[in-house]
C-alpha positions as CSV (number, residue, x, y, z in Angstrom):
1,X,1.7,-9.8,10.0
2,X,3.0,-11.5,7.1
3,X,6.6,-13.0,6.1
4,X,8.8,-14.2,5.3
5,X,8.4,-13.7,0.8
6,X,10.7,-14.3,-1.4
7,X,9.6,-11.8,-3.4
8,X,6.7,-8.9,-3.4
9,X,4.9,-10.4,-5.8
10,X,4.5,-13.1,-3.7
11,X,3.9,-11.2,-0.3
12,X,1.2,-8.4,-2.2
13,X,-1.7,-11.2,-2.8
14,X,-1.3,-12.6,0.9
15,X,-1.5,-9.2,2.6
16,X,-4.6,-8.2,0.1
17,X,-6.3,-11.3,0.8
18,X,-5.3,-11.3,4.8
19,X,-6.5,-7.3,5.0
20,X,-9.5,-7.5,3.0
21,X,-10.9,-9.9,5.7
22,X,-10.5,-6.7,8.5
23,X,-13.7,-4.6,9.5
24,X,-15.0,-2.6,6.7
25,X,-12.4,-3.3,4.5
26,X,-14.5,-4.0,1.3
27,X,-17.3,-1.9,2.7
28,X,-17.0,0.1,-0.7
29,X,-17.1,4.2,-0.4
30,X,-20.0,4.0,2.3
31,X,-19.4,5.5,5.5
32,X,-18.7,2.6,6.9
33,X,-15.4,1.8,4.6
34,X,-12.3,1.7,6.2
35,X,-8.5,1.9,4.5
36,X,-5.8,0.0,6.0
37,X,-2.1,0.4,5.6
38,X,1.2,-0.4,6.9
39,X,4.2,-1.0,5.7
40,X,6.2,-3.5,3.9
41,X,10.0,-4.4,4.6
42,X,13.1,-6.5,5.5
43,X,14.7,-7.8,8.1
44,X,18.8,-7.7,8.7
45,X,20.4,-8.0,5.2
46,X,17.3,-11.1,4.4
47,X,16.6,-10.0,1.1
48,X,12.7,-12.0,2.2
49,X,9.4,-9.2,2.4
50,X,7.7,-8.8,5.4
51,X,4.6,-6.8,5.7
52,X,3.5,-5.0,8.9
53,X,0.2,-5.3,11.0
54,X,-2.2,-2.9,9.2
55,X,-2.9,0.6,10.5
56,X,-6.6,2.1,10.5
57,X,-5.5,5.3,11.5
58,X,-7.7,7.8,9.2
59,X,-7.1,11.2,8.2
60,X,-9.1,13.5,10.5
61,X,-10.3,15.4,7.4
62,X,-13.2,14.5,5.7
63,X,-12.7,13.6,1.7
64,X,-14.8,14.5,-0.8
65,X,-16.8,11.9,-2.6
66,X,-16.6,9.6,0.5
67,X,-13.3,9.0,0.1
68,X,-11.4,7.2,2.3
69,X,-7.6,7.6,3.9
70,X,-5.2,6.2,6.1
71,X,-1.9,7.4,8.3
72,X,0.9,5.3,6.7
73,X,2.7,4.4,10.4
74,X,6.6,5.8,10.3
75,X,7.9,2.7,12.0
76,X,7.7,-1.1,12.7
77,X,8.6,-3.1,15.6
78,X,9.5,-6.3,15.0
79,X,11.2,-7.9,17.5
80,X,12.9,-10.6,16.0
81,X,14.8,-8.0,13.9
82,X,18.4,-6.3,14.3
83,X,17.5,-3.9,11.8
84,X,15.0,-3.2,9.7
85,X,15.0,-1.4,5.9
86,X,11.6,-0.3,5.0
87,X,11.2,-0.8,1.3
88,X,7.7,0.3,0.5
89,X,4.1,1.5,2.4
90,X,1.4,-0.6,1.5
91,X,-2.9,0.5,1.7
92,X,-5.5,-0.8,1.1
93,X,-9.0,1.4,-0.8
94,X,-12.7,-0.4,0.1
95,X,-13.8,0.3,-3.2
96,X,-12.8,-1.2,-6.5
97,X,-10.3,1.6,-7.5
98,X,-6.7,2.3,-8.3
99,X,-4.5,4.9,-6.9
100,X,-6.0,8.2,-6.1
101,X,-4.7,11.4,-7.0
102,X,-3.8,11.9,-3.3
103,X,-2.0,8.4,-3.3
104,X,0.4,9.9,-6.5
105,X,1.3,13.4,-4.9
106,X,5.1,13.8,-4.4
107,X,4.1,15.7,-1.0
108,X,3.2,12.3,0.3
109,X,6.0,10.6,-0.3
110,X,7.9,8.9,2.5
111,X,9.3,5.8,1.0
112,X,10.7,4.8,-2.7
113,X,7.6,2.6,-3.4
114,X,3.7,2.3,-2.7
115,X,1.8,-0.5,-3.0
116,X,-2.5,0.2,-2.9
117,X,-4.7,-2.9,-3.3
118,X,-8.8,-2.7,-3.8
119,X,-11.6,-5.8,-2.2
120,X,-10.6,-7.6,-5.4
121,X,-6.9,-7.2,-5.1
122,X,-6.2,-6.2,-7.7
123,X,-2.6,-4.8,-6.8
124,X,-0.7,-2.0,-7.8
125,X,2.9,-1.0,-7.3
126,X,3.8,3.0,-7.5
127,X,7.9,3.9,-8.0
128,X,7.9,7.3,-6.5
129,X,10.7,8.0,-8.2
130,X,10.7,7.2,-11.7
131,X,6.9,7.4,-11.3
132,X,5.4,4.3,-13.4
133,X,2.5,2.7,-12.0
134,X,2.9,-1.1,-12.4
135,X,-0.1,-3.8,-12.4
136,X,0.1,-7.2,-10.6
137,X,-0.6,-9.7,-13.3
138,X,0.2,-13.4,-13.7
139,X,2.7,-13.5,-10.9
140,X,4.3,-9.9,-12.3
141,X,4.5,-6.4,-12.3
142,X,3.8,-4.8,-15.7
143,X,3.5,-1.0,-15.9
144,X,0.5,0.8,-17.0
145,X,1.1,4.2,-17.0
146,X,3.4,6.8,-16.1
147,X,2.9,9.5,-13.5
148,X,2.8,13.3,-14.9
149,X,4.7,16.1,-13.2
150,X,1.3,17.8,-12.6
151,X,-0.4,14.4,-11.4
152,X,2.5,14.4,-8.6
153,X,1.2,18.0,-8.0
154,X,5.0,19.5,-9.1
């Protein structure tokens, strides 16, 4: 979808701005709203970001509060690349929000990082393992918290 970035801070405002544009995507915590995600990654040994084309693939369990969720896919096919390291999943929520408590839980964890964004993109980074949550601001992560054992439901 989008690529090549130097750097995710460059890449995470392009794919916010490019998915907010997709059916329902700021449609808030109606019905109607829609999460997207997909994941972001690199190509050969190019240390450049890609991001995949987003998923819309919900849950099939209904969330309380309206909530919405997405499948986070397992691959991506990119055809112009050898090999490919997947560095981070990527999602997007159709309300203003941050990262849910389901988007923290270690039992969901398939890759190091997470990146969620909200129809304002504002964009957040999540580091599974040492378990900060960082902020995108002026060009830079900055954390603003720290993720509790009980949080990451351990």
């Amino acid at each position: 979808m989008l690529g090549p970035h130097d750097s995710l801070t460059a890449l995470a405002p392009r794919l916010c701005e490019a998915v907010r544009q997709l059916p329902g995507a700021t449609a808030g915590n109606r019905r109607e709203g829609q999460e997207y995600c997909g994941l972001i990654y690199q190509r050969d040994a190019d240390p450049a970001f890609f991001a995949s084309q987003p998923s819309s693939i919900s849950s099939p369990r209904q969330l309380p509060g309206g909530r919405k969720s997405c499948s986070v896919p397992a691959t991506v096919s990119d055809p112009e690349a050898r090999s490919i390291r997947i560095f981070a999943d990527y999602h997007s929520h159709p309300a203003i929000t941050t990262f849910s408590n389901e988007d923290l839980q270690a039992a969901r964890q398939r890759f190091y990082f997470r990146v969620m964004f909200n129809p304002i993109c504002e964009v957040y980074l999540y580091d599974f393992q040492e378990r900060p949550v960082y902020e995108l601001q002026d060009g830079e992560f900055k954390a603003t918290r720290k993720i509790t054992d009980d949080r990451r439901g351990e």
